[in-house]
Kinemage of the C-alpha trace (Angstrom):
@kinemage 1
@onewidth
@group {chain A} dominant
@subgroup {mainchain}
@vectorlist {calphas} color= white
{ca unk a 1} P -34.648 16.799 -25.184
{ca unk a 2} L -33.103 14.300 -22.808
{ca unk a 3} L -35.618 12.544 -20.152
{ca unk a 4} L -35.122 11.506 -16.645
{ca unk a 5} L -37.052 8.887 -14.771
{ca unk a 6} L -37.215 9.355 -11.002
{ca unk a 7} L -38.107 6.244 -9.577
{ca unk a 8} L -39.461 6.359 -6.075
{ca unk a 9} L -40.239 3.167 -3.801
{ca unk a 10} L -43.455 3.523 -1.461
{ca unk a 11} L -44.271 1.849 1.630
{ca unk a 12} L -46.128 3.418 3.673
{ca unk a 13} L -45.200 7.399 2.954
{ca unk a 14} L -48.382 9.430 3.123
{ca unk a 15} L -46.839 11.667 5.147
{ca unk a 16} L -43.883 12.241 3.271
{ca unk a 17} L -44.972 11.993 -0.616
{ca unk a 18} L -46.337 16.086 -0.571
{ca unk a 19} L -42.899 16.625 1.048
{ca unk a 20} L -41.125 15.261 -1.573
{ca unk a 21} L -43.267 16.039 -4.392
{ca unk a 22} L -42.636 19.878 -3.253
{ca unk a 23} L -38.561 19.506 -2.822
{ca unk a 24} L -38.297 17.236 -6.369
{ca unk a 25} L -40.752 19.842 -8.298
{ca unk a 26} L -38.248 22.598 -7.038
{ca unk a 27} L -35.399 21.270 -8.371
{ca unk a 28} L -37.079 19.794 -11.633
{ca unk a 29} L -38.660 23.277 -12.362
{ca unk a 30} L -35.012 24.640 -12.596
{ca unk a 31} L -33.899 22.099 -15.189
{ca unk a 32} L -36.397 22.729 -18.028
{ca unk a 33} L -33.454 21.639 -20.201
{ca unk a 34} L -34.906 18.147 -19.159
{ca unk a 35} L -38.166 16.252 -19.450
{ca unk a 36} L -38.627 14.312 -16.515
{ca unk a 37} L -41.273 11.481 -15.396
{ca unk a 38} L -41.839 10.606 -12.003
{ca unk a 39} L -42.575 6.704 -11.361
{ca unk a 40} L -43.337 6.300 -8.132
{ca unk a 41} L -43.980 2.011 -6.751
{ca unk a 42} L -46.461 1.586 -4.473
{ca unk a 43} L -44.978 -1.205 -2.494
{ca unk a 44} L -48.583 -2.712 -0.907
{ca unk a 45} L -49.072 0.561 1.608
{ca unk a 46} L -51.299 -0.071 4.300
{ca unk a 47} L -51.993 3.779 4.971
{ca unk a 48} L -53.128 6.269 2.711
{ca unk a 49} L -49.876 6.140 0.043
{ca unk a 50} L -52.316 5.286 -2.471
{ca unk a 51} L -54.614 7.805 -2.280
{ca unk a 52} L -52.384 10.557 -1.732
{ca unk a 53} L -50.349 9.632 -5.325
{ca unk a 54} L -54.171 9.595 -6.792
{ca unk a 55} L -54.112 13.209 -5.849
{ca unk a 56} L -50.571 13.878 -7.093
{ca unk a 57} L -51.154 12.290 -10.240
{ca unk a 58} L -54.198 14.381 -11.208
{ca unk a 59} L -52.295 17.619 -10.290
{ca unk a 60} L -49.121 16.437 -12.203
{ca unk a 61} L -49.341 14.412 -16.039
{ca unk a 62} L -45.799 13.560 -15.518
{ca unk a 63} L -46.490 10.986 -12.284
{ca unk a 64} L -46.840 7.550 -12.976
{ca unk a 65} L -47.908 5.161 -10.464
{ca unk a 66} L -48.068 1.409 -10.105
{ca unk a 67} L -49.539 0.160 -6.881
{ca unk a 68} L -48.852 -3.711 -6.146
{ca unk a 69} L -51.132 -6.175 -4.954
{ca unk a 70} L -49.825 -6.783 -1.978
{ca unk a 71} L -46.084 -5.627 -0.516
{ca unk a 72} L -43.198 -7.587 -2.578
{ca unk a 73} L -40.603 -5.200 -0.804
{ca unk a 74} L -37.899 -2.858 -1.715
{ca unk a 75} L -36.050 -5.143 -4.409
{ca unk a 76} L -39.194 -5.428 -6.750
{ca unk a 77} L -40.540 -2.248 -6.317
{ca unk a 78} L -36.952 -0.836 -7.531
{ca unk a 79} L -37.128 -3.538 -10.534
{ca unk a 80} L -41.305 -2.662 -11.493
{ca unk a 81} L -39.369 1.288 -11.945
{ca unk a 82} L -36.603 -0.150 -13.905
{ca unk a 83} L -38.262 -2.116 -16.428
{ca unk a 84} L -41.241 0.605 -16.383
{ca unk a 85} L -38.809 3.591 -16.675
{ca unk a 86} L -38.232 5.136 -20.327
{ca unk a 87} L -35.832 7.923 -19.713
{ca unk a 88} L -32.291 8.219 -20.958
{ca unk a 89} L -31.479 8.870 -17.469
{ca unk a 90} L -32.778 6.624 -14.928
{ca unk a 91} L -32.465 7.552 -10.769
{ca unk a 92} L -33.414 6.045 -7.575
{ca unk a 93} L -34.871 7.861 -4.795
{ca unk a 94} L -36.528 7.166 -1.362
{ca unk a 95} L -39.585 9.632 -0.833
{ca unk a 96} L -38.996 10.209 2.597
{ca unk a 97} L -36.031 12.419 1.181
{ca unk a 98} L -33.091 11.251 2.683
{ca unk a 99} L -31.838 11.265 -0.782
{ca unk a 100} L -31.859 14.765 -1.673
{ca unk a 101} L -33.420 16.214 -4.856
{ca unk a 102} L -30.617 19.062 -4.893
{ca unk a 103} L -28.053 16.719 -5.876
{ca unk a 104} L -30.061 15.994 -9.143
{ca unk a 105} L -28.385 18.738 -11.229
{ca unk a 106} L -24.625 17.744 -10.110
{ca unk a 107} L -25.271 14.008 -10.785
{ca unk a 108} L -26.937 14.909 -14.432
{ca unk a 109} L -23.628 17.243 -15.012
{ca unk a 110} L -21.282 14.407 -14.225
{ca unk a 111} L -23.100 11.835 -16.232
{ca unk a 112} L -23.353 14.798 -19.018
{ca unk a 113} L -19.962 14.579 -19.028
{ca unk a 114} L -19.175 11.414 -20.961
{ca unk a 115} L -16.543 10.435 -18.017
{ca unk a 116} L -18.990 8.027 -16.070
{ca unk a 117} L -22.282 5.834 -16.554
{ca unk a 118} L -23.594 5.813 -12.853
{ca unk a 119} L -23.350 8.837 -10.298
{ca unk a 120} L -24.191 7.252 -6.908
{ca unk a 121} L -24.918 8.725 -3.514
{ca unk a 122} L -22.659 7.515 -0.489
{ca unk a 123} L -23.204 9.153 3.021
{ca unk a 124} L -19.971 10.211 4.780
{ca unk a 125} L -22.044 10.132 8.007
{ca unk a 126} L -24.569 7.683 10.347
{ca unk a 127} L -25.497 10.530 12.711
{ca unk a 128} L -28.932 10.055 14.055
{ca unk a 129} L -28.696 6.319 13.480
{ca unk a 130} L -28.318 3.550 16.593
{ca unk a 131} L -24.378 3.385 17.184
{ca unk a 132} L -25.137 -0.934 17.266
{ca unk a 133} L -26.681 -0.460 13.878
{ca unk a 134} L -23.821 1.720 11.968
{ca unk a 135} L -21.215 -1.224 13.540
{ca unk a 136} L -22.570 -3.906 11.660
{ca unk a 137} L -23.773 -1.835 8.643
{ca unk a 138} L -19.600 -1.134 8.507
{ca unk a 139} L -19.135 -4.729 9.197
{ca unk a 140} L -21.709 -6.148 6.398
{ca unk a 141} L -19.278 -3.747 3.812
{ca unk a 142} L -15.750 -5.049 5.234
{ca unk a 143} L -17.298 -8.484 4.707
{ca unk a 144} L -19.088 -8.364 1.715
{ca unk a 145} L -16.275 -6.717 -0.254
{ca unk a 146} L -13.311 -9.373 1.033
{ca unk a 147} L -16.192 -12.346 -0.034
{ca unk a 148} L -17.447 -11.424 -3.292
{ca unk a 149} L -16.657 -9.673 -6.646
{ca unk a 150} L -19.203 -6.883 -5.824
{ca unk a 151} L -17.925 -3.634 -5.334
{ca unk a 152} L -19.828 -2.207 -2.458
{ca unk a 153} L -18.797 1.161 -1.133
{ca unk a 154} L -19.344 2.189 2.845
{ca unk a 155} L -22.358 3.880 3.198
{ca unk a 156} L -23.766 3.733 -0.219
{ca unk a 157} L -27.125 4.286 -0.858
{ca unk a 158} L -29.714 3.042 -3.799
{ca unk a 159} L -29.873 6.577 -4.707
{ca unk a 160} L -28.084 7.301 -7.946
{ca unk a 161} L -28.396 8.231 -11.740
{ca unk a 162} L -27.634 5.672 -14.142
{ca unk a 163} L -27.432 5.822 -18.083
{ca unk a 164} L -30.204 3.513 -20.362
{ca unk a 165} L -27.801 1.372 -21.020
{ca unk a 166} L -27.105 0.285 -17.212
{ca unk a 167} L -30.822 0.588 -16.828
{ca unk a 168} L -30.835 -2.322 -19.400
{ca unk a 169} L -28.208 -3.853 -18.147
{ca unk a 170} L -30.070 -4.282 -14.238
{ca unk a 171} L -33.483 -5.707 -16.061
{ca unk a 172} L -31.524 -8.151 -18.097
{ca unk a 173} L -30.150 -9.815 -14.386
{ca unk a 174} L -33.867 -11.159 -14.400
{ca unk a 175} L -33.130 -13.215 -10.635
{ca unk a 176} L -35.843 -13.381 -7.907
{ca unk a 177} L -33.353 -13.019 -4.801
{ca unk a 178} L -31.945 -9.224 -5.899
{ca unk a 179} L -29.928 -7.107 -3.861
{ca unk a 180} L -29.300 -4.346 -5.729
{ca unk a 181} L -26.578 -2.865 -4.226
{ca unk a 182} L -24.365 -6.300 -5.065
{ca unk a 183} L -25.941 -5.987 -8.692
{ca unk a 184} L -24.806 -2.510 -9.438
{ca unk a 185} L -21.295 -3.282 -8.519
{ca unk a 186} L -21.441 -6.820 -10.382
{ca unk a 187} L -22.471 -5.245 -13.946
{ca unk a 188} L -19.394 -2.813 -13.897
{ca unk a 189} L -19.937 0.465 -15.472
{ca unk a 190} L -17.485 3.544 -14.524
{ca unk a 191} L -19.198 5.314 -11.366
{ca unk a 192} L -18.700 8.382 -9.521
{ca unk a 193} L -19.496 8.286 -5.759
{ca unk a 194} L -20.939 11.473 -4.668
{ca unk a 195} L -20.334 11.942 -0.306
{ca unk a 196} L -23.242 14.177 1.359
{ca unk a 197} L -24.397 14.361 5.176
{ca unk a 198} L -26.803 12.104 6.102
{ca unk a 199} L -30.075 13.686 6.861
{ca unk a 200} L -33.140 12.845 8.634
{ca unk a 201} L -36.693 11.439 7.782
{ca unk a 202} L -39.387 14.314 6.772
{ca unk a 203} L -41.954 12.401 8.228
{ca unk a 204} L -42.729 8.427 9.044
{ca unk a 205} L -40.448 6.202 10.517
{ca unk a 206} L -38.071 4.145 9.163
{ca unk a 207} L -39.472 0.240 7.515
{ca unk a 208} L -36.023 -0.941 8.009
{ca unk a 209} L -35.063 -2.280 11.842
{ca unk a 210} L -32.109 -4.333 12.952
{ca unk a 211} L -33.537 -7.993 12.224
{ca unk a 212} L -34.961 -6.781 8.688
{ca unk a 213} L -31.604 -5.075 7.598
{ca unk a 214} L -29.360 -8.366 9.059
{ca unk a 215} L -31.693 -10.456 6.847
{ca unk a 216} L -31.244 -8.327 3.822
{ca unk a 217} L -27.124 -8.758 4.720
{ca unk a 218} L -27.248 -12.191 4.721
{ca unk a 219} L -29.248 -12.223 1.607
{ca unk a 220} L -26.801 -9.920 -0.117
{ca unk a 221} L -24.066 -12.272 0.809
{ca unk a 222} L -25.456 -15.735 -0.135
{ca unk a 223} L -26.227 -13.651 -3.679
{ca unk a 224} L -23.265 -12.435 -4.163
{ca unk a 225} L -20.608 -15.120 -2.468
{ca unk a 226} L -19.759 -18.796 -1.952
{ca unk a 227} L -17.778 -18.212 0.824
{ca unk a 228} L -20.081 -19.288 3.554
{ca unk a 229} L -20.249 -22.817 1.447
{ca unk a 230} L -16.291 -22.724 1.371
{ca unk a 231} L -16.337 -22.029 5.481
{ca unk a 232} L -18.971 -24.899 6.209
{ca unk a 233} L -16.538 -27.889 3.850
{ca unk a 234} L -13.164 -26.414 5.400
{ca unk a 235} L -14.991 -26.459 8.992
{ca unk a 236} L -15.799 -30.068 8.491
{ca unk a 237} L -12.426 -31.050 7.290
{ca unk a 238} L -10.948 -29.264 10.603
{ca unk a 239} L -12.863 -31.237 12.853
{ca unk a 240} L -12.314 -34.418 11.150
{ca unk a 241} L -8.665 -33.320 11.463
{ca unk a 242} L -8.929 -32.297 15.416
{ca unk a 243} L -11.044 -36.217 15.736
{ca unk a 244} L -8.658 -38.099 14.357
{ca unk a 245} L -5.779 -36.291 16.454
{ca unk a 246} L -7.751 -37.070 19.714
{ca unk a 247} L -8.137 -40.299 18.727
{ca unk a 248} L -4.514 -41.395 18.370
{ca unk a 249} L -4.167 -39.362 22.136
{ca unk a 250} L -6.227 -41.181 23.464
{ca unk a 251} L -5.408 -45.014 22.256
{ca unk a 252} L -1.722 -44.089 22.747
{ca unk a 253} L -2.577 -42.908 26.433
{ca unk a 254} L -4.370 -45.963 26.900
{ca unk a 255} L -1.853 -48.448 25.176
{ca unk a 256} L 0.882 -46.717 26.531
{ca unk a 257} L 0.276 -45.624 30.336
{ca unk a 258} L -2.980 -47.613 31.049
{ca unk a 259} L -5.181 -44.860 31.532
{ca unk a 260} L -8.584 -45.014 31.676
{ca unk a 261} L -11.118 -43.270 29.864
{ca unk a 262} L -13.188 -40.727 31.904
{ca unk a 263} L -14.456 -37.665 31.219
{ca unk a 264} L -17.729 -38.262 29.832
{ca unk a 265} L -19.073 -34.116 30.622
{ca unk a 266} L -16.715 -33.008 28.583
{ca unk a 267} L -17.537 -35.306 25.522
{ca unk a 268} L -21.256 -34.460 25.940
{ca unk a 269} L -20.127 -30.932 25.585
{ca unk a 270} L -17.796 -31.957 22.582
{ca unk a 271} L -20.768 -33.777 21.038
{ca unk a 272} L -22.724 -30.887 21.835
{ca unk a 273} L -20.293 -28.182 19.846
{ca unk a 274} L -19.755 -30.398 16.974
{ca unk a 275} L -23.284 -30.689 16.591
{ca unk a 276} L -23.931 -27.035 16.801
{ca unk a 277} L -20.991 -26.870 13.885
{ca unk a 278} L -22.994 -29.450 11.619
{ca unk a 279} L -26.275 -27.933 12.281
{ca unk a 280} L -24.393 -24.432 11.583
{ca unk a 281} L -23.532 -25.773 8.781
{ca unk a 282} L -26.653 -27.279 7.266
{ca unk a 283} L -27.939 -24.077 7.522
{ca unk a 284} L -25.546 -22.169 5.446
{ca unk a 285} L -26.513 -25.104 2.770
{ca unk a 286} L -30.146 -24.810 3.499
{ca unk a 287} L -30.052 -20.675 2.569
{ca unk a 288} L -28.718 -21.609 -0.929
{ca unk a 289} L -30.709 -24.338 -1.733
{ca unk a 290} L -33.506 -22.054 -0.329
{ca unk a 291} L -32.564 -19.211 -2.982
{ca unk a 292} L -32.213 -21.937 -5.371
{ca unk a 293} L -35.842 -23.485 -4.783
{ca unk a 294} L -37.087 -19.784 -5.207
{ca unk a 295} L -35.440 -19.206 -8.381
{ca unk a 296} L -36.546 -22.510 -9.965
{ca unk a 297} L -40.484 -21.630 -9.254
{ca unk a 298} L -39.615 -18.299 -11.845
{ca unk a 299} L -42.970 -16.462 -9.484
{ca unk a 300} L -42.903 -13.218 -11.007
{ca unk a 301} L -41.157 -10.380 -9.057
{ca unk a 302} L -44.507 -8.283 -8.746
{ca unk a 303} L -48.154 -7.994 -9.187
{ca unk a 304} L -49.876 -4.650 -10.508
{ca unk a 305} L -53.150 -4.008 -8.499
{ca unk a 306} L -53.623 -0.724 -9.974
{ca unk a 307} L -51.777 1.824 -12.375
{ca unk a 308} L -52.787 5.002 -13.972
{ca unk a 309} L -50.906 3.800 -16.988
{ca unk a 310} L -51.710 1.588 -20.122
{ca unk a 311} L -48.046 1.055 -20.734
{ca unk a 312} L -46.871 -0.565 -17.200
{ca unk a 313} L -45.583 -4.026 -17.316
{ca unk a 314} L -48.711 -5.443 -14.710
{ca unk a 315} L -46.847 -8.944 -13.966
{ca unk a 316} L -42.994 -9.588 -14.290
């Protein structure tokens, strides 16, 4: 008999974790061709996440749970379930089930198949989600896909169903900065995108505003492309271009018609914009030598506070 992990991020989801615990065990009851374990990451909740999978996990021996020791975020809550995670099939899901347990048996039939190694979730729509906020999700996908060899699809979500051998694939990519989304496209592996509606939260609110998801964008890009380092040379070969242009203008002017020199608010605002350019670019530099200085330390990704496991990884 096959098994299927469910990994399940928490931050936060006291509210929602009897919710989803109710939909998943609906859905899981109906494929007793399947042994399934349910991993759910305790991503540092400051509510009552931890107790409530306490209570799950005494009504339930197939519930794992590995609480960290303080909130290491999305990324390394995703990679404790991955290298934790022992079934053949291995899927992603948020607990505040916007990922919806029904389309468990249709992803397990497609991977069944022998066709594909990944079935992944995409949503087909943003309603119920801040028109300003879909604009630049749509943006961050245009982008990221022209800039870097990671296949991101529009609207994709973490929530798929991947084969071991994937599974083992995603632990083996070992780095500290992850963005996951980048990584599953960057490994390869034949997918099938699966479109549904988007639906609402159960309960809770979202952990994920604007300035949190643009950060995650511009970590997902510096991963995954060196574009931006491309942009900052060619920017400072342009302007050394444009200088040495207005330069020759301006001695020929002189040599030539006797003009004099004035205009000294406009160079302060020249000086100004070029050094808005060179501090631009510094920047881009400093985010990759940041991501760099990270990776050298080799911190582990998370710490285990408390598990109901002997077998959980406690520090990787």
């Amino acid at each position: 008999m096959k098994k299927i992990s469910l990994i399940v991020p928490c931050y936060n989801e006291e509210a929602a974790l009897p919710l989803f615990y109710e939909a998943v065990n609906k859905v899981t009851n109906k494929m007793d061709e399947y042994e399934f374990e349910l991993l759910f990451i305790d991503d540092g909740s400051k509510d009552n996440t931890l107790a409530e999978l306490h209570n799950l996990s005494g009504k339930d021996n197939r519930i794992t749970y590995i609480s960290f020791s303080r909130n290491f975020g999305k990324e390394a809550a995703m990679y404790a379930g991955f290298i934790n995670a022992k079934g053949d099939y291995v899927a992603v899901m948020d607990a505040d089930l916007q990922d919806p347990p029904e389309l468990l048996p249709q992803m397990v039939a497609y991977l069944e198949s022998g066709e594909y190694d990944s079935v992944a979730t995409r949503r087909v729509t943003r309603e119920g989600e801040p028109k300003i906020r879909s604009f630049f999700a749509r943006a961050f996908y245009k982008i990221i896909n022209k800039i870097s060899d990671a296949d991101i699809v529009d609207g994709a979500r973490d929530y798929r169903l991947m084969k071991r051998e994937m599974v083992d694939a995603i632990v083996e990519m070992g780095e500290h900065n992850r963005f996951s989304k980048g990584i599953y496209g960057w490994i390869g592996f034949k997918t099938k995108w699966l479109p549904y509606q988007n639906t609402e939260r159960v309960a809770g609110e979202t952990k994920w505003n604007f300035w949190k998801l643009l950060k995650y964008s511009v970590d997902g890009i510096v991963n995954f492309s060196q574009v931006p380092l491309s942009l900052a040379s060619w920017s400072g070969v342009f302007f050394t271009i444009i200088a040495f242009i207005m330069i020759l203008v301006i001695c020929i002017k002189k040599l030539a018609f006797g003009d004099p020199v004035n205009g000294w608010p406009s160079m302060v605002c020249i000086v100004m914009f070029i050094g808005g350019v060179q501090l631009f670019c510094i920047g881009i530099m400093g985010q990759y030598i940041s991501k760099m200085y990270l990776e050298t330390k080799k911190r582990p990704h998370y710490i285990v506070g408390e598990t109901n496991s002997d077998d959980v990884k406690k520090i990787q």
